[in-house]
C-alpha angles and dihedrals in degrees: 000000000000121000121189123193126183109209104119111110096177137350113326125192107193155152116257116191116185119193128194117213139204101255087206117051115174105252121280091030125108108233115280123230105241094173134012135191129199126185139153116232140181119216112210108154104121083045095048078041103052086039100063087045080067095049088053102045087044094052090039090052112023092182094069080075086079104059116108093238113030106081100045096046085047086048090044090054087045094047093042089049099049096037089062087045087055095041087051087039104049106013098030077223105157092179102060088032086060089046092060092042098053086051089057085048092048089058094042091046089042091042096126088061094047107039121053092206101165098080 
């Protein structure tokens, strides 16, 4: 059974626990938990998202790679999304996961300041 839930407004780097329960308590008893799951996980889609946008819009204009700007704002969001990756990966470290994250979501957000996309 899949359950999907949209409730994520930026990255999110989070602990997801998953619990399996006894479908069938004796009465009078709460379910028990047969099997649990615990992992860290970092959410990035509207940065992977909004990365890629910016692939697309520098390989449909080349020029755009010019631009002062462009390339090292597009290299900090790389760098932000795949250093959280890396905290979550190897430290298991959400708080500096979540600080890379909201630095990605603050370029994406600002977007308009860092990229000069109407070229």
């Amino acid at each position: 059974m899949a359950i999907s839930l949209d409730i994520l407004t930026k990255d999110t780097a989070c602990e997801v626990t998953v619990e399996w329960l006894d479908d069938y308590p004796s009465p009078g008893v709460d379910s028990i938990v047969l099997y649990n799951k615990v992992i860290m996980y970092g959410f990035t889609e509207y940065s992977e998202m909004f990365d890629y946008g910016l692939t697309q819009m520098m390989t449909a204009n080349p020029m755009l790679i010019n631009d002062n700007d462009f390339f090292p704002h597009k290299a900090d969001l790389r760098t932000s999304i795949d250093s959280g990756n890396q905290a979550i990966i190897y430290a298991q470290d959400l708080y500096a996961a979540q600080q890379c994250y909201d630095r990605a979501t603050n370029l994406r957000l600002s977007s308009q300041y860092y990229f000069n996309i109407n070229s």
